[in-house]
N, CA and C atoms as an extended XYZ file, in Angstrom:
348
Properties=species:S:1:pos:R:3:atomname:S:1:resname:S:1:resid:I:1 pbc="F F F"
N       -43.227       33.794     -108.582 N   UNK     1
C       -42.786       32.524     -109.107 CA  UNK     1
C       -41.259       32.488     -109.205 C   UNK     1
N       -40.516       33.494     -109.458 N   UNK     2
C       -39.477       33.438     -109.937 CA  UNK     2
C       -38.544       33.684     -108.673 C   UNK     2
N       -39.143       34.448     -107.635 N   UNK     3
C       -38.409       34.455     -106.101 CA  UNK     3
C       -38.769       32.937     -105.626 C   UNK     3
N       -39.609       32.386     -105.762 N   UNK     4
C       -39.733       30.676     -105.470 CA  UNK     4
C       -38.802       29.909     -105.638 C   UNK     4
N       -38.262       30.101     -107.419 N   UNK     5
C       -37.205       29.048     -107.623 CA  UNK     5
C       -36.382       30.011     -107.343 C   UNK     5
N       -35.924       30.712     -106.938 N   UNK     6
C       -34.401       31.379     -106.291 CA  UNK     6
C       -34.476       30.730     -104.709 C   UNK     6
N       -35.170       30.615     -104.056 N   UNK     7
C       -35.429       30.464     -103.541 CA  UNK     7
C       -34.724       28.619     -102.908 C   UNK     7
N       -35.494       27.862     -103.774 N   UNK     8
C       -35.084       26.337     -103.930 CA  UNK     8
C       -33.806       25.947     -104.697 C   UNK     8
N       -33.252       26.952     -105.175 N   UNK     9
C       -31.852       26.696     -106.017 CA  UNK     9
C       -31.479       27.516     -105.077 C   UNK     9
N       -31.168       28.209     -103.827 N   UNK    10
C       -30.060       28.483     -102.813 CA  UNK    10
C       -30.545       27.733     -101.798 C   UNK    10
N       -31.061       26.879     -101.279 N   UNK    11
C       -31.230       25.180     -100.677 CA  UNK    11
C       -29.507       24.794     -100.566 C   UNK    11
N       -28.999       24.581      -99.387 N   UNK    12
C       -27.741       23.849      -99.584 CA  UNK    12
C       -27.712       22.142      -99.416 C   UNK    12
N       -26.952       21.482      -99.848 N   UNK    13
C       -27.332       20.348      -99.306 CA  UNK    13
C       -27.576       19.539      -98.292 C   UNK    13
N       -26.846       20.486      -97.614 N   UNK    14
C       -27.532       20.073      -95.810 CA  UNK    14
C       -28.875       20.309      -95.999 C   UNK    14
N       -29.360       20.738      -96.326 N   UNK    15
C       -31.204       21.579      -96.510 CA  UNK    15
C       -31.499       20.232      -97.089 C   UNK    15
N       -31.218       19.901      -98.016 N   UNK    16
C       -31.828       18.880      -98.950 CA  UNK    16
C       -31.917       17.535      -98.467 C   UNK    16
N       -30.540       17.275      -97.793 N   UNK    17
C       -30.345       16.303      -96.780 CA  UNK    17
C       -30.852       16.045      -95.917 C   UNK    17
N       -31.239       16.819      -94.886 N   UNK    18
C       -32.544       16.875      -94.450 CA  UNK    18
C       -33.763       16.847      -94.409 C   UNK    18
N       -34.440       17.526      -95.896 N   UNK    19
C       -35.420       16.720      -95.985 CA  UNK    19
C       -35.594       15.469      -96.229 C   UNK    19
N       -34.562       14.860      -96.696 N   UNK    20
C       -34.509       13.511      -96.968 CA  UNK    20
C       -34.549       12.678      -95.817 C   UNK    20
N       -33.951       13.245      -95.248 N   UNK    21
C       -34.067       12.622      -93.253 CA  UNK    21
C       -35.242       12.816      -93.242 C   UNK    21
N       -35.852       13.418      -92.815 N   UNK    22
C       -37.064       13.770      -92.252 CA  UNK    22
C       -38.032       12.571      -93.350 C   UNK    22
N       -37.827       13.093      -94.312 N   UNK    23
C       -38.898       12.019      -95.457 CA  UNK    23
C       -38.794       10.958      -94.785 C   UNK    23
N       -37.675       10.014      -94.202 N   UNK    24
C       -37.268        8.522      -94.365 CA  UNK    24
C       -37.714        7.979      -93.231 C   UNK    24
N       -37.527        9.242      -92.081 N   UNK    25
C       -37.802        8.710      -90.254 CA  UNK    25
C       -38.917        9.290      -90.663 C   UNK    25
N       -40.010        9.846      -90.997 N   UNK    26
C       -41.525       10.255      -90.821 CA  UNK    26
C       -42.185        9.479      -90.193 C   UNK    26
N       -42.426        9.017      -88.649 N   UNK    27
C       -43.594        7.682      -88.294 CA  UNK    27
C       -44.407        8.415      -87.398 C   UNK    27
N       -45.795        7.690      -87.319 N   UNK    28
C       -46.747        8.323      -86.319 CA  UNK    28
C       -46.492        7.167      -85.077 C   UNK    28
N       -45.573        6.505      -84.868 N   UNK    29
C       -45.258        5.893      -83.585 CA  UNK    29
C       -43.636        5.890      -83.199 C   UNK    29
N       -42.955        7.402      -83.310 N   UNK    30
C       -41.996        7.916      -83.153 CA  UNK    30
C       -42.232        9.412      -83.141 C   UNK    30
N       -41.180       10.072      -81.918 N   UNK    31
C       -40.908       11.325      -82.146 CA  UNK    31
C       -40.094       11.780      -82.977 C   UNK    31
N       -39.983       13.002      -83.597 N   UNK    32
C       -39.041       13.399      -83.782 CA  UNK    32
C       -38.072       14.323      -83.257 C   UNK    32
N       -37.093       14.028      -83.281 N   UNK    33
C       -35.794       14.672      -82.582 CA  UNK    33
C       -35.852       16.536      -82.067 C   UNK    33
N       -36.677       16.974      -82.771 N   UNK    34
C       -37.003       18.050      -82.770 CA  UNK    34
C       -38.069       18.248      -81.489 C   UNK    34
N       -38.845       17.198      -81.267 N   UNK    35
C       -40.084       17.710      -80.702 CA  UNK    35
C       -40.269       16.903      -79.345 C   UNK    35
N       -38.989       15.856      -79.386 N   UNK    36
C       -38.844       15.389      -77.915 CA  UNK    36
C       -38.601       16.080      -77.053 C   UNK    36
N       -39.532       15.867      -76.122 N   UNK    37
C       -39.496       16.432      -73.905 CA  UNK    37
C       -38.004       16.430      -73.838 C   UNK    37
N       -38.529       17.510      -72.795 N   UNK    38
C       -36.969       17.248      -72.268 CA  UNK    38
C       -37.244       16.323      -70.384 C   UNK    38
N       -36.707       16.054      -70.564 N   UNK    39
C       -37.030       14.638      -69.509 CA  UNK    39
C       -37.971       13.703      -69.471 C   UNK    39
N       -37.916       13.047      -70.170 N   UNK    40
C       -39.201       11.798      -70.794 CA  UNK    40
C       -39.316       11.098      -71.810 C   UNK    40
N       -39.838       10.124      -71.892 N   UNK    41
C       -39.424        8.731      -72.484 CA  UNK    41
C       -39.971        9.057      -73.726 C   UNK    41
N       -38.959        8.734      -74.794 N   UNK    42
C       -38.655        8.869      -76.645 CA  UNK    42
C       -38.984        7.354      -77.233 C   UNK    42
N       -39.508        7.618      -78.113 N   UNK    43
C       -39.066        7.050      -79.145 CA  UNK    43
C       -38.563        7.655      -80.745 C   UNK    43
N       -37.141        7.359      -80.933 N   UNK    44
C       -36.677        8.202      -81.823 CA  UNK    44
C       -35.824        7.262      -83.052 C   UNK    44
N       -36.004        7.809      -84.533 N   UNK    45
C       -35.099        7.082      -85.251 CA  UNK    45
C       -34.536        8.325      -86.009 C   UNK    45
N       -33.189        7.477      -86.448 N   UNK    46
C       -32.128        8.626      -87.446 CA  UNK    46
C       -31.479        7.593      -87.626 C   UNK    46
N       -30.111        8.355      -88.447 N   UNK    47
C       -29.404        8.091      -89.266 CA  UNK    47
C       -28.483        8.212      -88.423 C   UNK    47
N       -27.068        7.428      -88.265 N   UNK    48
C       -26.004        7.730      -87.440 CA  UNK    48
C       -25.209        8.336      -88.181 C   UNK    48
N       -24.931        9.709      -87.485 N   UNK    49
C       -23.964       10.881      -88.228 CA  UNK    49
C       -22.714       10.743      -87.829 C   UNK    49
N       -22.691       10.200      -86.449 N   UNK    50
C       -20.931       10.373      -85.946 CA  UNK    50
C       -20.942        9.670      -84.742 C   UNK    50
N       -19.502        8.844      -84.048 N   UNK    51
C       -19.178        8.231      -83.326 CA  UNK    51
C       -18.101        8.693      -82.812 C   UNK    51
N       -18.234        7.993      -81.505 N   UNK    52
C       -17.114        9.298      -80.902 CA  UNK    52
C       -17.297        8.231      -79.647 C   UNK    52
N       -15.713        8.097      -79.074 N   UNK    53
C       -15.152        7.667      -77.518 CA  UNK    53
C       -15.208        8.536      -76.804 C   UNK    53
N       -15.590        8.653      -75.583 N   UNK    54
C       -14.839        9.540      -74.845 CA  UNK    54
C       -14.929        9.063      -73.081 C   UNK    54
N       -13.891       10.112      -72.659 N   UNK    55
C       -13.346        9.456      -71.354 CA  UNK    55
C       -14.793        9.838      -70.738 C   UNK    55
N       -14.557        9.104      -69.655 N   UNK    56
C       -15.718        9.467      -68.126 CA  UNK    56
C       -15.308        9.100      -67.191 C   UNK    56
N       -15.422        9.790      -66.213 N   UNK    57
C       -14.860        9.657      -64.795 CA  UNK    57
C       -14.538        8.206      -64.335 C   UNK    57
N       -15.748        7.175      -64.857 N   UNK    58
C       -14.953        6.147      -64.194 CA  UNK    58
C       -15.077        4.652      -65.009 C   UNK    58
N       -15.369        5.385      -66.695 N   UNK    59
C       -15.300        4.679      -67.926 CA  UNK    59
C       -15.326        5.471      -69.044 C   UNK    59
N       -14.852        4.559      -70.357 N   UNK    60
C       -15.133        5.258      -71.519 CA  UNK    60
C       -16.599        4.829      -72.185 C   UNK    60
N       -16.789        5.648      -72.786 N   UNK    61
C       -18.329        5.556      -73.198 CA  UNK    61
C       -18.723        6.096      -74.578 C   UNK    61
N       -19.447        5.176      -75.355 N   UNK    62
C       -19.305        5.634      -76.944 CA  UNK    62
C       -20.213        6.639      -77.048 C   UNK    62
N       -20.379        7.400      -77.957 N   UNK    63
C       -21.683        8.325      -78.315 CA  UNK    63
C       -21.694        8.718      -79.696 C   UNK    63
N       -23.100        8.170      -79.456 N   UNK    64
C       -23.531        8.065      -81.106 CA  UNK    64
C       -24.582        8.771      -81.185 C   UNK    64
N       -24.050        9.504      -82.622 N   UNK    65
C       -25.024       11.260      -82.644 CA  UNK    65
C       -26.060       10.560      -84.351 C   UNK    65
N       -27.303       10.657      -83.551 N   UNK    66
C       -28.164       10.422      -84.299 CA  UNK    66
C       -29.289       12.067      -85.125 C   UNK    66
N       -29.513       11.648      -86.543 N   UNK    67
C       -30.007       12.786      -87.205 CA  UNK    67
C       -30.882       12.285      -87.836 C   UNK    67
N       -32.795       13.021      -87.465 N   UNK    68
C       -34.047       12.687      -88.050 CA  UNK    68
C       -34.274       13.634      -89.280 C   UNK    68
N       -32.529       14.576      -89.461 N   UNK    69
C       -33.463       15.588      -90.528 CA  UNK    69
C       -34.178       17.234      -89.573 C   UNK    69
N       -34.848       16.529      -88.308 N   UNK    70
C       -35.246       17.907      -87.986 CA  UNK    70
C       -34.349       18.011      -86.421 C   UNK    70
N       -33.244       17.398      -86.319 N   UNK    71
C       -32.325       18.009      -85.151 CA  UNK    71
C       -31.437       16.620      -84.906 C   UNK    71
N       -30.657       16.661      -84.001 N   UNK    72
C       -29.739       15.779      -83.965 CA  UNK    72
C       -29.713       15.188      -82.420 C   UNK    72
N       -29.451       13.886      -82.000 N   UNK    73
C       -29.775       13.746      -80.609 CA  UNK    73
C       -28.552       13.004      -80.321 C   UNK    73
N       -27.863       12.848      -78.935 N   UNK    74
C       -26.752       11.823      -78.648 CA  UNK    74
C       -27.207       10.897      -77.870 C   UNK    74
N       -26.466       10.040      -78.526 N   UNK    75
C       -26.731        8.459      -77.855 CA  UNK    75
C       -25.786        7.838      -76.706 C   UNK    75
N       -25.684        7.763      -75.961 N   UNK    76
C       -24.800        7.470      -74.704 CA  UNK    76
C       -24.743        5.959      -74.085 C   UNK    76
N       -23.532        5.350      -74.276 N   UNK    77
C       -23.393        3.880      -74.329 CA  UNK    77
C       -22.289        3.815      -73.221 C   UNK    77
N       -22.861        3.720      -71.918 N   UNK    78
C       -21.525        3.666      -70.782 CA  UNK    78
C       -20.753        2.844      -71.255 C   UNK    78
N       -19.458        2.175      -70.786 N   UNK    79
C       -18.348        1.220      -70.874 CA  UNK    79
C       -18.911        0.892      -71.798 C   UNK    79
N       -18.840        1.756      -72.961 N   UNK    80
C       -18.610        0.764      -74.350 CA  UNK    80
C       -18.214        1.774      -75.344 C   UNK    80
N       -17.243        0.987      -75.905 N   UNK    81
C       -16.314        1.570      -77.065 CA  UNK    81
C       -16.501        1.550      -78.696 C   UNK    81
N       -17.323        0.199      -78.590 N   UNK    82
C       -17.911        0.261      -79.923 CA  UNK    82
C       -19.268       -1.097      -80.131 C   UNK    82
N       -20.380       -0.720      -80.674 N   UNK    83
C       -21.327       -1.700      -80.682 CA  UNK    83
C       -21.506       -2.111      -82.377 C   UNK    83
N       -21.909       -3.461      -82.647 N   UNK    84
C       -21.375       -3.893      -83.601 CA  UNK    84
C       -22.630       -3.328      -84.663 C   UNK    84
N       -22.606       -3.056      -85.767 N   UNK    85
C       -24.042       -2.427      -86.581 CA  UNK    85
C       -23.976       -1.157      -86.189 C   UNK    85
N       -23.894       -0.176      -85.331 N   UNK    86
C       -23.525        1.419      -85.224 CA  UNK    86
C       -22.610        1.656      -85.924 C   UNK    86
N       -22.839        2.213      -87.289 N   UNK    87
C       -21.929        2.619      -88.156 CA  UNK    87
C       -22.568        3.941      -88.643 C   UNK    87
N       -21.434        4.762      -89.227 N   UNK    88
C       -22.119        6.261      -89.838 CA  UNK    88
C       -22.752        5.461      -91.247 C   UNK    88
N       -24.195        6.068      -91.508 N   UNK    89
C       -25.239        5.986      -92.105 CA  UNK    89
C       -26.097        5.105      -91.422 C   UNK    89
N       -26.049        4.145      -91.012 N   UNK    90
C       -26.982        3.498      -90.449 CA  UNK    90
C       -28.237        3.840      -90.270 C   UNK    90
N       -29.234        3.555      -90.474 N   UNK    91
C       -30.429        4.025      -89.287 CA  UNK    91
C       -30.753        2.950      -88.323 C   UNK    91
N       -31.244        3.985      -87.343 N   UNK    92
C       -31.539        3.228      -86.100 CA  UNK    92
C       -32.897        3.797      -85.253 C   UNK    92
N       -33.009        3.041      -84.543 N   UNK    93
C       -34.390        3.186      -83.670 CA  UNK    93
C       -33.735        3.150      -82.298 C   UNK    93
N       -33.757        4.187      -81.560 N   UNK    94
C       -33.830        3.952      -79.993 CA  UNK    94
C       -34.896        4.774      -79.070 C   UNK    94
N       -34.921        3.891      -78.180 N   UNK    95
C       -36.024        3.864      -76.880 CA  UNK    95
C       -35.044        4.468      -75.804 C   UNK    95
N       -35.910        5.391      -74.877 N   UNK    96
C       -35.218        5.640      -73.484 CA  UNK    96
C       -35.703        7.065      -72.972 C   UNK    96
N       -35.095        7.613      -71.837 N   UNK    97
C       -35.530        8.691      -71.456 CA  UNK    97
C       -34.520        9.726      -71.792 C   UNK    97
N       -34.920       10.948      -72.368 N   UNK    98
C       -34.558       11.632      -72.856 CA  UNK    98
C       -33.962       13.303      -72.060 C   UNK    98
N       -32.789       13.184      -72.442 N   UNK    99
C       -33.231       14.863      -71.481 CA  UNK    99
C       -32.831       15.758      -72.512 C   UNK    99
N       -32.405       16.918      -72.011 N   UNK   100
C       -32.139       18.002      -72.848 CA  UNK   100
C       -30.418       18.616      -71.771 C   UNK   100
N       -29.299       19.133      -72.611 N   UNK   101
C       -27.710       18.910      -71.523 CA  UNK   101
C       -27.140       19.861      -72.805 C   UNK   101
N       -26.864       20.895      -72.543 N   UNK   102
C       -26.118       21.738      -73.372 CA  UNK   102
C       -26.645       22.104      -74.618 C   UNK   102
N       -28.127       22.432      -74.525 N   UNK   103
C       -28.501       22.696      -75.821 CA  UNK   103
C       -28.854       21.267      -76.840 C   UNK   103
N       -28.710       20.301      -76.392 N   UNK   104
C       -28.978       19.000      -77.139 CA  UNK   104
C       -29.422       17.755      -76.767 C   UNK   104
N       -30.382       16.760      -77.106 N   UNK   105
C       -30.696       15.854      -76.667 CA  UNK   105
C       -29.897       14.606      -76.228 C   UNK   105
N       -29.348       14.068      -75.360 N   UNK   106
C       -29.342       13.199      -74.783 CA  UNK   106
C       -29.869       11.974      -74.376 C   UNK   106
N       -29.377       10.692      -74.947 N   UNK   107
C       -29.846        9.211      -73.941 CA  UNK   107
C       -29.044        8.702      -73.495 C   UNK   107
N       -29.405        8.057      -72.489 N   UNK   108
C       -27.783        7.704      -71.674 CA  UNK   108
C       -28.503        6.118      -71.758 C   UNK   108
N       -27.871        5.131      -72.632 N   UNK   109
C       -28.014        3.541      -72.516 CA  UNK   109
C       -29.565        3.584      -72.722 C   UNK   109
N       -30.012        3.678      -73.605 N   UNK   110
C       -31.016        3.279      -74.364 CA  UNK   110
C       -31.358        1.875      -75.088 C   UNK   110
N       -32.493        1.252      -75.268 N   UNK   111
C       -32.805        0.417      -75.932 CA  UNK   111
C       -32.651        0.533      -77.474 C   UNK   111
N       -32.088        0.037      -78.198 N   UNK   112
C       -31.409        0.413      -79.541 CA  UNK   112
C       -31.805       -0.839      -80.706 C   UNK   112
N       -32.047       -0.824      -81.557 N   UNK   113
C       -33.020       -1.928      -82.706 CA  UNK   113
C       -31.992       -0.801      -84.220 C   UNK   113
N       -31.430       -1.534      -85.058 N   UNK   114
C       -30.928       -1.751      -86.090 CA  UNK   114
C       -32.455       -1.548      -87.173 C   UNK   114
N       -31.893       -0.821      -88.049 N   UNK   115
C       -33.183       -0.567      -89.074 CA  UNK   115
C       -32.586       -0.782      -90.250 C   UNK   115
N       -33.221       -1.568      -91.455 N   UNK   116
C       -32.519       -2.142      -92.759 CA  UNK   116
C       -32.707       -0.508      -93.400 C   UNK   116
């Protein structure tokens, strides 16, 4: 009993934070970030953790790093710099095919739905 709560009192808040992710995206008509294919069509929701420009060969392209709590996936928005409602905390829902690129999930221009 007493290795239990030692146990849950060295929990950091990333730990805790996460379960809270995970609690909030829990759906039986979504994957979770953790357990998506690698090449094949997702459906995934999170929380937007971070936004980020960056160059590409022959545009800039936003990417927005989404978190279910059980892993983190990037969102890939060719020629676009910023979409309006993608903000850090947000949650969101996106659709698309999924791969797996350096150890991490990937969508490149996905179908994307705003979640209250």
């Amino acid at each position: 009993m007493l290795a239990r709560l030692r146990r849950s009192l060295a929990r950091t808040t990333d730990d805790l934070h996460a379960d809270a992710l995970q609690a909030r995206f829990a759906s039986t008509d979504t994957t979770r970030i953790a357990d998506a294919p690698d090449r094949g069509a997702v459906r995934i929701r999170g929380e937007v953790s971070g936004l980020q420009v960056v160059p590409r060969a022959d545009a800039r392209a936003l990417e927005v790093t989404l978190d279910d709590g059980s892993g983190q996936a990037v969102v890939v928005f060719t020629g676009r710099t910023r979409l309006g409602g993608l903000d850090p905390g947000r949650p969101v829902e996106v659709v698309g095919m999924a791969r797996r690129a350096h150890g991490r999930l990937v969508l490149l221009n996905p179908e994307y739905r705003l979640l209250a």
